[in-house]
C-alpha positions as CSV (number, residue, x, y, z in Angstrom):
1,X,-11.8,-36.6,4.6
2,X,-8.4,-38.0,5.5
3,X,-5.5,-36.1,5.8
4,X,-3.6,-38.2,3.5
5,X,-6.6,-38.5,0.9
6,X,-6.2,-35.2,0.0
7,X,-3.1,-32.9,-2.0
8,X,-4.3,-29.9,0.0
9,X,-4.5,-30.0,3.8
10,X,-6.1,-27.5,6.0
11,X,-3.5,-25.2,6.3
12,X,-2.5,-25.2,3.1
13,X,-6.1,-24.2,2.0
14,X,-6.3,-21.2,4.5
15,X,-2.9,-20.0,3.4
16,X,-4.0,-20.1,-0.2
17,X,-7.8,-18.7,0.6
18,X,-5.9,-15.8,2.7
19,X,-3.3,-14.8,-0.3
20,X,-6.5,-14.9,-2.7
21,X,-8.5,-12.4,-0.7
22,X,-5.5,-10.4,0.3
23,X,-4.5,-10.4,-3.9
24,X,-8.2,-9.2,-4.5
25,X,-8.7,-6.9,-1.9
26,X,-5.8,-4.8,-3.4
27,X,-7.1,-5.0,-6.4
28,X,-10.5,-4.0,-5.8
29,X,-9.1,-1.2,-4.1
30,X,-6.6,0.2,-6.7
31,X,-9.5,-0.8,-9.5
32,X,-12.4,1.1,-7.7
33,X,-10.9,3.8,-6.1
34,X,-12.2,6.9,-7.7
35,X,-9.0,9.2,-8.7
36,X,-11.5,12.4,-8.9
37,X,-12.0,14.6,-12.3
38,X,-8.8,16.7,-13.4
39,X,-9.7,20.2,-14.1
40,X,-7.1,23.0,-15.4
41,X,-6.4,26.4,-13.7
42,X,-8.9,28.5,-16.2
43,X,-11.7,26.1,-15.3
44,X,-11.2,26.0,-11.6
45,X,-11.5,29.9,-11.5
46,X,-14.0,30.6,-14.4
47,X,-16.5,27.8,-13.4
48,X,-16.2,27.2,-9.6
49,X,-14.8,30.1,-8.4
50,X,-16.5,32.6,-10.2
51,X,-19.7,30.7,-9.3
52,X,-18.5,30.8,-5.5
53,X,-19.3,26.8,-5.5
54,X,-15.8,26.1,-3.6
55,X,-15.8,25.2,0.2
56,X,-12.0,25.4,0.5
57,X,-9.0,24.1,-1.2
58,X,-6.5,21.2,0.1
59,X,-3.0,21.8,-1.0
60,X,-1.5,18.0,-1.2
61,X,2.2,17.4,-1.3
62,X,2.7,20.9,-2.7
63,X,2.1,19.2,-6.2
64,X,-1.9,18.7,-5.9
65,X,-4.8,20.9,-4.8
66,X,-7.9,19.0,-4.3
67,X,-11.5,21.0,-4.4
68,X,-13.8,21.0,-1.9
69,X,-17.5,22.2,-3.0
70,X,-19.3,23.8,-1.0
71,X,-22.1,22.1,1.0
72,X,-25.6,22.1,-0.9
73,X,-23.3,22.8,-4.5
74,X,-24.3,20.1,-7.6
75,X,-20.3,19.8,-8.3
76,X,-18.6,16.4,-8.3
77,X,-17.8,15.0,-5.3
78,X,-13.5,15.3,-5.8
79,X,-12.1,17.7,-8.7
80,X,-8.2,18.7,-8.5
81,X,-5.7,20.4,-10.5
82,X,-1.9,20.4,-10.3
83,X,0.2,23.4,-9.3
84,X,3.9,24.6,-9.9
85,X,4.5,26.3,-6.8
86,X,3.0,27.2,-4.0
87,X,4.2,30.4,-3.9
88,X,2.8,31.2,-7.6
89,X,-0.5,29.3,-6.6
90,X,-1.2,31.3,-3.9
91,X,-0.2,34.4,-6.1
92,X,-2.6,33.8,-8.9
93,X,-5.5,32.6,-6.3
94,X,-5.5,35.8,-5.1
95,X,-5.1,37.4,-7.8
96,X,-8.5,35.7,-9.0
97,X,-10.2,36.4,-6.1
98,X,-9.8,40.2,-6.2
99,X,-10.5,40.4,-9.6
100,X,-13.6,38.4,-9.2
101,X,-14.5,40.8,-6.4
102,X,-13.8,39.0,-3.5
103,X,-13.3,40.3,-0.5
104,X,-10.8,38.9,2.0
105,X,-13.5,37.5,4.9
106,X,-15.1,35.9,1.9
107,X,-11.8,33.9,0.5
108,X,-11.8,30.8,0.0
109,X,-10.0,28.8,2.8
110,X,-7.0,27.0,2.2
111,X,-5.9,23.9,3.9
112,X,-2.0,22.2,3.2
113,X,-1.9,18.8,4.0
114,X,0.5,15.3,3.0
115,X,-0.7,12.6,1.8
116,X,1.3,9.1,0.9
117,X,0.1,8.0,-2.8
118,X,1.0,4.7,-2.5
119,X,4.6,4.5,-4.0
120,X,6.2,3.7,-1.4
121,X,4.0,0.7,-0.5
122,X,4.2,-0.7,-4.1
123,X,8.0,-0.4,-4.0
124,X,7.9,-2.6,-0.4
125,X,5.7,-5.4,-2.8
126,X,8.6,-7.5,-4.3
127,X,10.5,-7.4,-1.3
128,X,7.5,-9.1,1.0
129,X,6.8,-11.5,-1.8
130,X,10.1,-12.9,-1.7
131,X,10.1,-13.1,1.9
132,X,6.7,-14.4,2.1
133,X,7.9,-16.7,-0.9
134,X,11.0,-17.9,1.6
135,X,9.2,-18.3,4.6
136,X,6.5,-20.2,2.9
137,X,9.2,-22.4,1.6
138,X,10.8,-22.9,4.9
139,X,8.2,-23.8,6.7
140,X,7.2,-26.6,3.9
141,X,10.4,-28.3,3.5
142,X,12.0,-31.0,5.7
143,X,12.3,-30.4,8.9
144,X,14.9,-33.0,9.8
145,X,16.6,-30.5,12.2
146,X,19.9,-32.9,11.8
147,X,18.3,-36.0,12.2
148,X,18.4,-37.0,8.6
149,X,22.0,-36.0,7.9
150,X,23.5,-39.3,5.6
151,X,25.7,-41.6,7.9
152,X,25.1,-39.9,10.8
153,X,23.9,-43.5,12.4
154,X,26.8,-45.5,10.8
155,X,29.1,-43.0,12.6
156,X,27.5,-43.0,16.3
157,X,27.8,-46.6,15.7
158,X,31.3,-46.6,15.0
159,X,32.4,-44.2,17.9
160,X,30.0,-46.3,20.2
161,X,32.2,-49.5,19.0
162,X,35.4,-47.5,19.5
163,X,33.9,-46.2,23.0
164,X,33.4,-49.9,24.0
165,X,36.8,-51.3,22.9
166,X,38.7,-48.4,25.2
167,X,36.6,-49.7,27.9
168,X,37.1,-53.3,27.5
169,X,39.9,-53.8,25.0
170,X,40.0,-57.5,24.4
């Protein structure tokens, strides 16, 4: 096809097929992504601690712990619970533990670790959509780069006239 024929040209097409896929990768991702199974304090200790079906525990962002089962367990994949403090949490996990008749080489291993959940990323989105927005628009307008300004030929005609009578005033 001619370029002319058509309202969309090449680059215009990639541009637009590369925002689509970029637009539906993220949502595919936020859609799919599996956010785990929310379980409370009294289940965490009376169904997979008692049972001894807990690998080790991640402690995210001090807000989050995330439960690891053990290998060869039939627990979901990702279970977590929310905590108040670490301080208390470790308190109370203990607690559990030696009530449960626990000993301490036997404890469940715990792991404290920081994780980004996204926030700051989705605050960064208007901002690159109005840049993106600008420099899309920038690079589709005129590009005239002075040539185009109104009168601008009138006037070097003028001055060249002017030039021309200084050097030959008649």
């Amino acid at each position: 096809m001619q370029k002319g024929k058509v309202p969309w040209d090449d680059k215009d097409l990639r541009s637009l097929a590369v925002l689509g896929a970029g637009v539906a990768a993220g949502f595919l991702y936020f859609y799919f992504r599996d956010p785990g199974k929310e379980i409370t304090w009294k289940h965490f200790v009376q169904y997979h601690l008692a049972r001894r079906l807990v690998d080790r525990l991640e402690v995210v962002n001090k807000q989050f712990v995330h439960v690891i089962p053990a290998p060869g367990t039939s627990l979901e994949k990702y279970a977590w619970f929310s905590i108040g403090s670490v301080d208390n949490f470790e308190r109370n996990l203990e607690t559990a533990q030696w009530e449960l008749g626990i000993k301490p080489p036997n404890q469940i291993a715990m792991v404290y670790t920081t994780e980004s959940d996204g926030t700051f990323l989705r605050s960064l989105v208007p901002t690159l959509l109005l840049i993106g927005i600008f420099l899309y628009a920038m690079r589709r307008g005129p590009m005239g780069a002075g040539r185009d300004v109104a009168g601008c030929e009138e006037a070097t005609l003028e001055i060249m006239e002017f030039v021309n009578f200084l050097k030959n005033p008649k």
